[in-house]
C-alpha positions as a printed Julia matrix, in Angstrom:
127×3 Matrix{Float64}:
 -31.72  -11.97  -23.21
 -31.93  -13.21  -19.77
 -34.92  -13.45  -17.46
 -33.88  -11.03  -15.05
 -33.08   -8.47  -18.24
 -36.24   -9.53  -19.62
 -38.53   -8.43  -15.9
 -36.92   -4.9   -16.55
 -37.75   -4.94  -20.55
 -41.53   -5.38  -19.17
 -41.65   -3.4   -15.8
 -39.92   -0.14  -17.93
 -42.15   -0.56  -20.9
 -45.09   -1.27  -19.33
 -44.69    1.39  -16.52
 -43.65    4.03  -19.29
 -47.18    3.37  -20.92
 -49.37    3.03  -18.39
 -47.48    5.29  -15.57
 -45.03    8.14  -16.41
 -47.01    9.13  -19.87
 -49.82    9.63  -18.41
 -48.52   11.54  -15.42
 -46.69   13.21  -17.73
 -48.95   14.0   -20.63
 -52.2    13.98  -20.07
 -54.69   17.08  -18.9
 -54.39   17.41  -15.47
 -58.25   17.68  -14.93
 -58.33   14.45  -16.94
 -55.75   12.67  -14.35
 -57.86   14.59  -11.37
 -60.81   12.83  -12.47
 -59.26    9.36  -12.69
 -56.88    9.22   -8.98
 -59.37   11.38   -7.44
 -56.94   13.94   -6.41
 -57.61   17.62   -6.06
 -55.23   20.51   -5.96
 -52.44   22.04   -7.43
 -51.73   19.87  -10.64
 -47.98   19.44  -10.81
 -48.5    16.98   -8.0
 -49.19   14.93  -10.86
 -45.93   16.08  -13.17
 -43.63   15.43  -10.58
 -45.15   12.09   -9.33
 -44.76   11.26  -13.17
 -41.07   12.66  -13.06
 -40.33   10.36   -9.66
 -41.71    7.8   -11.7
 -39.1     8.24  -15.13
 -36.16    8.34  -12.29
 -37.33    5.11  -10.84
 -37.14    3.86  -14.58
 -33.85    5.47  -15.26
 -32.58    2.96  -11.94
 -34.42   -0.37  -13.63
 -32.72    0.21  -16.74
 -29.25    0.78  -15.09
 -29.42   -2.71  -14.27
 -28.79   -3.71  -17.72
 -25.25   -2.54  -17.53
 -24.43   -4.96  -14.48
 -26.38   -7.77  -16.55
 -23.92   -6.77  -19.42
 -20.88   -7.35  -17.27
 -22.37  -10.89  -16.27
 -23.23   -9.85  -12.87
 -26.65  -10.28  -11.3
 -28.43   -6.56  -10.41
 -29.01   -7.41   -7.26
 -29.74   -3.83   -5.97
 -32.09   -3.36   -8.43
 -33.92   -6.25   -8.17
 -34.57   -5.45   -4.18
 -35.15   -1.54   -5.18
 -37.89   -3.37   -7.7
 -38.86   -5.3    -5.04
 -39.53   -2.89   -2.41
 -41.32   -0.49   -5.25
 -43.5    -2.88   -6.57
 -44.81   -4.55   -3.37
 -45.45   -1.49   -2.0
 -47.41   -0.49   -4.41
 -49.33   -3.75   -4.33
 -49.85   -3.0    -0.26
 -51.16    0.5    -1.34
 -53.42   -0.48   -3.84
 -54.64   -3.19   -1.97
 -55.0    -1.37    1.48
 -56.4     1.42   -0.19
 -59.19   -0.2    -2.1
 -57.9     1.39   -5.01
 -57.12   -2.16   -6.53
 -60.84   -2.15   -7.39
 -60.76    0.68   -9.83
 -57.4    -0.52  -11.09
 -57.04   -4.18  -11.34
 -54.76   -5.01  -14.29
 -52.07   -2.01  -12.7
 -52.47   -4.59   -9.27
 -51.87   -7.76  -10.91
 -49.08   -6.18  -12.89
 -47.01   -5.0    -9.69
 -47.53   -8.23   -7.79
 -46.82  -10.03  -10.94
 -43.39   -8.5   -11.33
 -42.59   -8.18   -7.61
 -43.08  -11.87   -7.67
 -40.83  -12.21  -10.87
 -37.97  -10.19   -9.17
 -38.56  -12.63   -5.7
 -38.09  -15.37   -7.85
 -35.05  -13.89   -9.42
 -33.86  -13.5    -6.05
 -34.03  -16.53   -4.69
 -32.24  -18.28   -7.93
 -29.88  -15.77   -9.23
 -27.93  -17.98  -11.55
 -31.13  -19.37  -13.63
 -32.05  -15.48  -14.01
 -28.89  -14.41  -15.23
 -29.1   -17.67  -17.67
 -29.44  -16.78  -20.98
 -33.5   -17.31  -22.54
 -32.57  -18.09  -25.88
């Protein structure tokens, strides 16, 4: 495994978890309660259905990885994704109520800079 193929093992597991099953299965008075969001309740299907195809795109990248090639436009899709969601969580205050989900974007929106910036040493196999 490389470290690059190893940032999308984590960021598609992790988000599947924590992120898309819960949008996915969970009451939607339940998931009201926790974002604070009011209204018609597939808001919260479909946000968990955007959330599987941005999944589906991580894991793509495992196919260039498997052809030796860095996944370079999934690594600035992550990039873009996860910082964002960093800046909204952050500008939103919303980091407060959901700390480890904060450190976990920044975490691997650092992880993919990083990649990045040295894309030989991420494409280098771990072990």
């Amino acid at each position: 495994m490389t470290a690059i193929g190893l940032i999308l093992t984590i960021k598609i597991g992790v988000t599947t978890l924590l992120m898309a099953g819960p949008f996915l299965l969970m009451p939607e008075r339940r998931l009201a309660e926790i974002t604070g969001v009011t209204g018609n309740g597939s808001i919260f299907r479909l946000y968990g259905i955007a959330i599987l195809a941005l999944l589906t795109g991580y894991a793509s990248g495992f196919w260039t990885i498997s052809e030796g090639r860095f996944p370079w436009g999934i690594a600035v899709m992550g990039v873009v994704s996860n910082t964002g969601a960093a800046m909204v969580l952050i500008a939103s205050g919303a980091w407060r109520k959901t700390p480890a989900i904060t450190g976990f974007v920044v975490a691997v929106s650092l992880a993919l800079v990083l990649a990045l910036l040295n894309s030989s040493y991420a494409m280098a196999p771990l072990w």
